[in-house]
C-alpha positions as CSV (number, residue, x, y, z in Angstrom):
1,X,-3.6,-0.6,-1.6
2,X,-5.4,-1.9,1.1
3,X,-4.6,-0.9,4.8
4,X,-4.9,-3.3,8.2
5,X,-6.2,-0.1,10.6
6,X,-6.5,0.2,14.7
7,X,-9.5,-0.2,16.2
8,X,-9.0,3.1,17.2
9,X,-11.5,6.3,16.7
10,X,-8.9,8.0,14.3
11,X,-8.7,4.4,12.5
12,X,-4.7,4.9,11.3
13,X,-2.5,2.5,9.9
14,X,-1.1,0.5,11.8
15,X,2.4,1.0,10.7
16,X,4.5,-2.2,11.4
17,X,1.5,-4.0,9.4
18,X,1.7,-1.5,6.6
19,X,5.4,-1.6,5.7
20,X,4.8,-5.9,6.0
21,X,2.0,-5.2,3.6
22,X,4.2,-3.6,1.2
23,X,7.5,-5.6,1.3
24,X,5.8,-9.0,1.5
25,X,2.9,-8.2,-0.8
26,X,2.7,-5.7,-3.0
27,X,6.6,-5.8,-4.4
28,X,5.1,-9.1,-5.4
29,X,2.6,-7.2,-7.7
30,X,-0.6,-8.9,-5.4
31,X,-4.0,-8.2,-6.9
32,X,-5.6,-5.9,-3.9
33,X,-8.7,-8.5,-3.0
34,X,-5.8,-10.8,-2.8
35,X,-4.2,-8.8,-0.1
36,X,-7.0,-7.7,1.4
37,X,-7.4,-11.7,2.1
38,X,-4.3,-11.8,3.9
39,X,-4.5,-8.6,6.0
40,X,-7.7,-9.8,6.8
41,X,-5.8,-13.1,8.0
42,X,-3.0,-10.7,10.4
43,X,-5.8,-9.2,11.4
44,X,-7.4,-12.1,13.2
45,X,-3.3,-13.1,14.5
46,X,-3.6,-9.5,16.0
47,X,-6.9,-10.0,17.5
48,X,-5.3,-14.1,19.0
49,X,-2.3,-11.8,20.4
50,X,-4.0,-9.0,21.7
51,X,-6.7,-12.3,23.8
52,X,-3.3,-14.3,25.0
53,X,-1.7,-11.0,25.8
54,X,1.5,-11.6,23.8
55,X,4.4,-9.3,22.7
56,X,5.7,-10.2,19.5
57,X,8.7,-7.6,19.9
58,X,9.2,-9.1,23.7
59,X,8.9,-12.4,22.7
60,X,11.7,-12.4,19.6
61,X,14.1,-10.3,21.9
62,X,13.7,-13.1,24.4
63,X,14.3,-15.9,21.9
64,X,10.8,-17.2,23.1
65,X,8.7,-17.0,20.4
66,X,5.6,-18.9,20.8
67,X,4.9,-22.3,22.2
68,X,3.4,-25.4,21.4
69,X,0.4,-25.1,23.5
70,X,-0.1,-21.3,21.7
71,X,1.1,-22.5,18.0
72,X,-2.1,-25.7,18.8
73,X,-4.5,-22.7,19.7
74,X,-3.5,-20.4,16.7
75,X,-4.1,-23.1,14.6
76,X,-7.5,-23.8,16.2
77,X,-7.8,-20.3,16.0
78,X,-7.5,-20.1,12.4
79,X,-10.7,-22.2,11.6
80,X,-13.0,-19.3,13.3
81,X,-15.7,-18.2,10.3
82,X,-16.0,-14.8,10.2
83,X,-18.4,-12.9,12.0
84,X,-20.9,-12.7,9.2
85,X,-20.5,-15.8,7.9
86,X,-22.9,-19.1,9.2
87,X,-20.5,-21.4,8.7
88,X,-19.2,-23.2,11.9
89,X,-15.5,-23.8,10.2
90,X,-13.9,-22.0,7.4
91,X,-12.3,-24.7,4.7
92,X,-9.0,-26.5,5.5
93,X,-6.9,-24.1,2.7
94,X,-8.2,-20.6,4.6
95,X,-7.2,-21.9,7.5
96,X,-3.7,-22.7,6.3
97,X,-3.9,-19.4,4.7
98,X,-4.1,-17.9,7.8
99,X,-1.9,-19.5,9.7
100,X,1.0,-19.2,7.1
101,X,0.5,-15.7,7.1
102,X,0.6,-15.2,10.8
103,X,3.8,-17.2,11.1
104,X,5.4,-15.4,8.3
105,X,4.4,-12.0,10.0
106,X,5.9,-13.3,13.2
107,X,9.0,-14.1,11.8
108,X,9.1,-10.9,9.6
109,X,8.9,-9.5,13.1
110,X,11.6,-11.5,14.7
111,X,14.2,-11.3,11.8
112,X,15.5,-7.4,12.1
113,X,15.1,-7.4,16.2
114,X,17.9,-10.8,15.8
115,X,19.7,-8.8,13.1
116,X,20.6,-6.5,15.6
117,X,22.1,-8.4,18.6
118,X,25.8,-7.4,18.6
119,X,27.7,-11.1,19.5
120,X,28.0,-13.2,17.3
121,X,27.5,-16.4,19.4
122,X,24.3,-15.4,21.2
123,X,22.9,-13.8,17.4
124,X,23.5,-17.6,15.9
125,X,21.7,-18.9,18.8
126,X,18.6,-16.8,18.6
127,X,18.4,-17.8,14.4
128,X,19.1,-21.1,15.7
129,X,15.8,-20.8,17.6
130,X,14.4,-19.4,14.9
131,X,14.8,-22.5,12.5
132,X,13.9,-24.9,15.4
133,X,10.5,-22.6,15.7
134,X,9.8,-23.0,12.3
135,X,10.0,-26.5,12.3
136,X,7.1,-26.8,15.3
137,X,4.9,-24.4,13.5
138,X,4.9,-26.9,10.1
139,X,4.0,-29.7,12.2
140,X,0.8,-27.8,14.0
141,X,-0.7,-26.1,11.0
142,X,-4.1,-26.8,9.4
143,X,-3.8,-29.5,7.1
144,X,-4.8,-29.8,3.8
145,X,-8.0,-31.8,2.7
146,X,-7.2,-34.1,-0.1
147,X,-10.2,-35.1,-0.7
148,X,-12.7,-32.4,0.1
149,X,-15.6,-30.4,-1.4
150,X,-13.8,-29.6,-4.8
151,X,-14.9,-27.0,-7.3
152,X,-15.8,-28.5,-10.8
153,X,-16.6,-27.6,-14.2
154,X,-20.0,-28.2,-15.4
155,X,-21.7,-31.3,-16.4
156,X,-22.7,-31.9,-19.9
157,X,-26.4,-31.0,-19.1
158,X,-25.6,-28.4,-16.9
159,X,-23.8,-27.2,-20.1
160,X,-26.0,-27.0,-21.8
161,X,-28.7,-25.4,-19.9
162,X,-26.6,-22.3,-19.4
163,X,-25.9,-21.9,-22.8
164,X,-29.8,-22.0,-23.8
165,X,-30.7,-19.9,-21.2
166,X,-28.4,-16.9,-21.6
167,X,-29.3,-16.8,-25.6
168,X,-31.2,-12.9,-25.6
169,X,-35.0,-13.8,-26.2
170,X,-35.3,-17.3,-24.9
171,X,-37.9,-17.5,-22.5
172,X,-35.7,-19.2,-20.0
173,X,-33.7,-16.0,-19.8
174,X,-33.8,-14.5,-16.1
175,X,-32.6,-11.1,-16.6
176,X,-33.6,-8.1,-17.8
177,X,-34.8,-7.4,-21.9
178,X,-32.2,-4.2,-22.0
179,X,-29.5,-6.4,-20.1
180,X,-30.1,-9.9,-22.2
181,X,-27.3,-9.5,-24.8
182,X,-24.9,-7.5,-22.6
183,X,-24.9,-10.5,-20.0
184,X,-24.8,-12.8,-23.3
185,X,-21.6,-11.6,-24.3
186,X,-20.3,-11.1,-21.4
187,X,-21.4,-15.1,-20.4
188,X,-20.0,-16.8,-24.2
189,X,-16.7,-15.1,-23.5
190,X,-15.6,-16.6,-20.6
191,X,-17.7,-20.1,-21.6
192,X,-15.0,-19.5,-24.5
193,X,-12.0,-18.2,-23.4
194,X,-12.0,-18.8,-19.3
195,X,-10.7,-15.6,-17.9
196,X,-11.3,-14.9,-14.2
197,X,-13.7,-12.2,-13.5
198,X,-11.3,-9.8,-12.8
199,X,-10.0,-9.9,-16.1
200,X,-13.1,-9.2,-17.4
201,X,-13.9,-6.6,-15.6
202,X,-10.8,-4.5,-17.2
203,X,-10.9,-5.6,-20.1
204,X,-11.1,-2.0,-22.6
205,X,-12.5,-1.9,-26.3
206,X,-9.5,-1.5,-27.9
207,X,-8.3,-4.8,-26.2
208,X,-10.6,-6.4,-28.9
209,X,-8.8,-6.4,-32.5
210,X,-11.5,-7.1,-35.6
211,X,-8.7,-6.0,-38.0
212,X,-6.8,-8.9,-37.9
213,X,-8.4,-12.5,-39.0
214,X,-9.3,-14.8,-36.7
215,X,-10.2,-11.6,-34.4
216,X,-8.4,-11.5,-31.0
217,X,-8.6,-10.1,-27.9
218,X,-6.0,-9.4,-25.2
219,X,-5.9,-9.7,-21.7
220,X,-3.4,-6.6,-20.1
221,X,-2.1,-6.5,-16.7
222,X,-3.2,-3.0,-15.7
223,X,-2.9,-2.5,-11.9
224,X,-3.6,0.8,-10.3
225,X,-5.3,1.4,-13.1
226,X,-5.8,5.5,-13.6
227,X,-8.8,4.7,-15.5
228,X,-10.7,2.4,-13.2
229,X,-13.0,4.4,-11.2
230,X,-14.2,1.7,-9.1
231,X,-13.8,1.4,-4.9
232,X,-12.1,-2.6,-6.3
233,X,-10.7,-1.4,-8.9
234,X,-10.6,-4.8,-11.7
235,X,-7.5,-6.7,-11.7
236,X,-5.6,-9.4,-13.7
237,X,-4.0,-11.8,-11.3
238,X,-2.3,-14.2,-14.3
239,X,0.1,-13.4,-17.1
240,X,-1.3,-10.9,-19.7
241,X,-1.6,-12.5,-22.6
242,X,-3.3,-12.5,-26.6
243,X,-6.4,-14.8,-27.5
244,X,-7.7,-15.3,-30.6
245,X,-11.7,-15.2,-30.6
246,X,-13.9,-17.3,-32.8
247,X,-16.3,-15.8,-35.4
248,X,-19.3,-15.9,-33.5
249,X,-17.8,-14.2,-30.3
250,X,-16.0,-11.9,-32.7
251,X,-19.2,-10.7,-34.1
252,X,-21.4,-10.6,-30.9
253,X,-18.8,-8.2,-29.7
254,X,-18.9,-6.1,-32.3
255,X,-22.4,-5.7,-32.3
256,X,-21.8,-5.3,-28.4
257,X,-19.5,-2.4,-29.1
258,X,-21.9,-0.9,-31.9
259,X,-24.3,2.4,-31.7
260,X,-26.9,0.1,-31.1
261,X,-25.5,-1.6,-27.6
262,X,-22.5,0.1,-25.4
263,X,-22.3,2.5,-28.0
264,X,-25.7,4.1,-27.8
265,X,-25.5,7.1,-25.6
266,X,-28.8,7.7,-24.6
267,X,-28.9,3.6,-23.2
268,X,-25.0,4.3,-21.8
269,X,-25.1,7.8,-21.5
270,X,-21.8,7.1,-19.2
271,X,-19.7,4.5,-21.3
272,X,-18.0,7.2,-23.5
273,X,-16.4,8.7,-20.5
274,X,-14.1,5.5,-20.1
275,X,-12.9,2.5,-21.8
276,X,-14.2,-0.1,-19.9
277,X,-15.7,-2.6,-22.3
278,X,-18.5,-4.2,-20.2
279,X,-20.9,-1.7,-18.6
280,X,-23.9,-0.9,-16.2
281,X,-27.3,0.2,-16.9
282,X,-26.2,3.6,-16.6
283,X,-22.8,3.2,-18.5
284,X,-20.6,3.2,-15.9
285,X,-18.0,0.5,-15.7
286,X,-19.4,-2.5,-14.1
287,X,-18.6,-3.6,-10.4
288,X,-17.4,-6.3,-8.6
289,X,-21.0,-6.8,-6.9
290,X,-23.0,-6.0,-10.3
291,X,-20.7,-9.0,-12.1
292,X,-21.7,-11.1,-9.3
293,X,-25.3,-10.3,-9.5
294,X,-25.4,-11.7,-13.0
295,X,-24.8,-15.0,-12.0
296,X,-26.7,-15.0,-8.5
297,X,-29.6,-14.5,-11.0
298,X,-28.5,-16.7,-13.5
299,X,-28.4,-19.8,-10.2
300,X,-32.0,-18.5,-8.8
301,X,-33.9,-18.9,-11.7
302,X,-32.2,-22.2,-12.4
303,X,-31.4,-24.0,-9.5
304,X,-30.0,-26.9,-11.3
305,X,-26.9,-25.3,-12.6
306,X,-26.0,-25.7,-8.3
307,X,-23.2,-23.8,-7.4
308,X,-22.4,-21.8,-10.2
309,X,-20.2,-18.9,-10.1
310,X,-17.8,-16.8,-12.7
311,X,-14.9,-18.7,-11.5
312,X,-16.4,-22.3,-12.3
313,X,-16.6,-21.4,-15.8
314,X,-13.0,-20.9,-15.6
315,X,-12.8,-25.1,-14.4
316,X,-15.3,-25.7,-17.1
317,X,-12.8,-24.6,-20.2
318,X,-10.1,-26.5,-18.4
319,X,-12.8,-29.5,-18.5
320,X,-13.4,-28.8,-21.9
321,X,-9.6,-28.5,-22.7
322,X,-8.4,-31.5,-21.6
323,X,-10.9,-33.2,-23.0
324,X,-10.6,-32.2,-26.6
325,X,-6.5,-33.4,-26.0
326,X,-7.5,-36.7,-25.2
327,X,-10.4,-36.8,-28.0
328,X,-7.9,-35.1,-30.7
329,X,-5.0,-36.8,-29.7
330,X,-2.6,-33.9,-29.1
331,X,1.0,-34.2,-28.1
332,X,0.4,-34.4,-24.2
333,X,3.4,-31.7,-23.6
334,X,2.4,-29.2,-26.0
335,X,-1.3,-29.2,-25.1
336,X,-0.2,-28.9,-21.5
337,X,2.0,-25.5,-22.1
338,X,-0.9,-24.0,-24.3
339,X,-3.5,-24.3,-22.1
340,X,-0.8,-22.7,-19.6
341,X,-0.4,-19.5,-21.8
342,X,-4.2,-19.6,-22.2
343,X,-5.0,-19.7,-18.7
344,X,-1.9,-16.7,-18.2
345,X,-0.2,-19.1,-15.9
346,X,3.6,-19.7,-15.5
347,X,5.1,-22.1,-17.1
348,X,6.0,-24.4,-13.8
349,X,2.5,-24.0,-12.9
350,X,0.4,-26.6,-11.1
351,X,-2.6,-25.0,-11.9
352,X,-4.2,-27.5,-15.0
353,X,-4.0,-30.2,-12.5
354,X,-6.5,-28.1,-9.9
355,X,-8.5,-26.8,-12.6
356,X,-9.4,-29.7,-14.6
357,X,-10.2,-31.8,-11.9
358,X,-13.9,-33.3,-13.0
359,X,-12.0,-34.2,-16.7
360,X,-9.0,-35.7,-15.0
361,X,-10.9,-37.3,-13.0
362,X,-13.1,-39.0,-15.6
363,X,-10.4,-39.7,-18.0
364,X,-8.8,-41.8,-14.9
365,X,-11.8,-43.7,-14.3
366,X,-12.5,-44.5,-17.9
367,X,-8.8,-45.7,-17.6
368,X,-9.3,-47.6,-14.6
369,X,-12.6,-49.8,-16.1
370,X,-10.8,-50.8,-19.2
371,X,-7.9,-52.3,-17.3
372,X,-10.4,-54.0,-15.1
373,X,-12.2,-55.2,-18.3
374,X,-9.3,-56.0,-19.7
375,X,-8.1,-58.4,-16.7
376,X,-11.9,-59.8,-16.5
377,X,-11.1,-61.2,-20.1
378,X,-8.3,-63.1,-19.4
C-alpha cells in the first residue's frame, strides 16, 4: 500500500497519515494508483499547513478550525501543477479532488480530539462548529467545469485508422515485427470489450475459456496479488465480471497463447514463470510504463488519432454501445444495465452518462435538428 513519508532523512511513515490511509481508503478496497492520487493530494494540504504554520490538533481543540481567508487560499492552493508538470493549472476535478481530501483529513483529525471533551454542552458546541465549518468549506471549493475539455471516443475515421494500423504486417504498423501481433491482441481486446488498462494488465491465461462456445474471458478482482511481481502491481478498479469474446478475438488469442507467441520459450523465455497473459520482450509480465509505451507509439507515428490513450478506448465502446441501442432499438432500461455489468460498474452508477459523452451527444443533436425541421415545416 502506498505510504505519505517525512521529508525526513530516515523517510518514515508519517503515522497519523498512515492509519487515515488505511481507514478511509483501503477498507474501501482502493486500487493503490488510486490512493497514491490522494496521498499525493494530503501531501500538498501538509506542505499549505506546514507554509501558514497551522496546527490541525491545536486548531480542532480550539474549535477554530480554519478560516475563510485560509479555506479561499487552500482552494487556490489546490490548482498548483505539480512540480514536473508544465501546466499552469491542474483541471477543475483535481483540484476538487484535492480539496475534498484535505477537508476530509481535517475533519478526520478533528472528530476523535471532539470525541473526547468530557461535557456534554461544550462537546455539542464544538460538533456544532464542526457542521457550520463544513458548510463554508462547500461554498469555497473548486468548482466543477461543465463544459470543459472532455475525453471522447473516437471518430469514425479515427476508427478506423487504428484498426488498419495495428493489423501485424501492414506497413502503417509503428512497432516492432516480434511485437506486432502481441500489441494486436492486446489493442482488438479492449477496441472489443473496453476494459481499463489495469484490467488488462492482470488478466492470467486461464481467465480466457476456449471450452465453452461463444469463448469468454473473465475479468477477476485480484488485489495484492501474490503473483504480480511488478513495483504497481495491475489492478481491477470495477466489478469482476464474465465476457463473452467473439470468434475472431477468440482465435487471435489462442494463437496469442500458442508455442508459436507467449508460449514460445526461447521468444518469452520468462512467461512460464507466471500467469500473466500479456507479456514483455523478455517474458516478464508487462508494466504499467511498457502498456503505455504501446500507445505513445501508436499516437507518434499517427498524429491524427490526437490524444489517444488506453483509457479512450474504454469511451469509444461506450460510443459504440449506445449507438447500436439507438440503431437496434433495444429496450432503453435493459441496454442501460448491460452495458453496466459490461463496464463492471454498480448498478446506481452514473458512469454511461460520462463515458458515452461524443454518442450522447450526437444522438441529442440529431434530436434537436429534426424538431427544428419539424417546426420549419409547419
Amino acid at each position: 500500500m502506498p505510504l505519505l513519508v517525512a521529508g525526513s532523512p530516515l523517510g518514515l511513515p508519517i503515522p497519523l497519515a498512515a492509519r487515515y490511509a488505511i481507514t478511509r481508503f483501503r477498507s474501501r478496497g482502493l486500487a493503490a494508483n488510486t490512493i497514491c492520487q490522494r496521498l499525493m493530494a494530503l501531501a500538498l494540504f501538509y506542505q499549505f499547513l506546514a507554509e501558514h504554520g497551522i496546527e490541525l490538533e491545536e486548531r480542532a481543540s480550539k474549535r477554530q478550525f480554519l478560516t475563510q481567508e485560509e479555506l479561499v487560499g487552500l482552494s487556490d492552493y489546490c490548482r498548483q501543477p505539480h512540480a514536473a508538470s508544465k501546466q499552469a493549472v491542474v483541471t477543475p476535478s483535481f483540484a476538487l479532488l484535492r480539496y475534498t481530501v484535505a477537508i476530509d483529513y481535517f475533519c478526520w483529525v478533528a472528530e476523535p480530539i471532539i470525541a473526547r471533551i468530557v461535557d456534554d454542552a461544550r462537546r455539542d458546541a464544538a460538533y456544532g462548529a464542526l457542521q457550520s465549518f463544513l458548510k463554508i468549506t462547500r461554498s469555497i471549493a473548486p468548482r466543477r467545469v461543465l463544459v470543459q475539455s472532455e475525453r471522447l471516443g473516437l471518430l469514425p475515421e479515427q476508427r478506423t485508422l487504428f484498426l488498419r494500423v495495428i493489423q501485424p504486417g501492414s506497413p502503417e504498423n509503428p512497432f516492432r515485427p516480434e511485437l506486432q501481433f502481441r500489441n494486436y491482441v492486446m489493442l482488438l481486446l479492449e477496441f472489443q470489450l473496453g476494459p481499463r488498462g489495469g484490467e488488462v494488465l492482470g488478466l492470467k491465461t486461464f481467465d480466457v475459456d476456449f471450452s465453452v462456445s461463444p469463448a469468454t474471458l473473465t475479468i477477476h478482482r485480484r488485489h495484492d496479488d501474490r503473483d504480480d511481481p511488478r513495483a504497481t502491481p495491475a489492478a481491477t478498479k470495477t466489478y469482476g465480471r464474465l465476457l463473452a469474446i467473439g470468434d475472431h478475438l477468440r482465435d487471435v488469442l489462442d494463437v496469442w497463447l500458442s508455442k508459436e507467441h507467449r508460449g514460445n520459450k526461447a521468444r518469452y523465455p520468462a512467461a512460464a514463470k507466471h500467469p500473466y497473459l500479456f507479456v514483455n520482450y523478455r517474458g516478464e509480465p508487462l508494466s504499467i510504463r511498457g502498456f503505455r509505451k504501446i500507445i505513445e507509439t501508436l499516437r507518434r507515428r499517427h498524429p491524427t488519432l490526437g490524444g489517444l490513450c488506453h483509457h479512450i478506448l474504454r469511451h469509444d465502446w461506450n460510443d459504440r454501445w449506445v449507438d447500436a441501442a439507438e440503431e437496434e432499438g433495444w429496450d432503453s432500461n435493459i441496454s442501460l444495465r448491460d452495458q453496466k455489468y459490461a463496464m463492471g460498474w454498480s448498478d446506481n452508477s452514473s458512469m454511461p452518462l460520462r463515458y458515452a459523452k461524443r454518442a450522447i451527444r450526437n444522438s441529442t443533436n440529431k434530436k434537436i435538428l429534426r424538431l427544428h425541421a419539424k417546426g420549419a415545416s409547419k
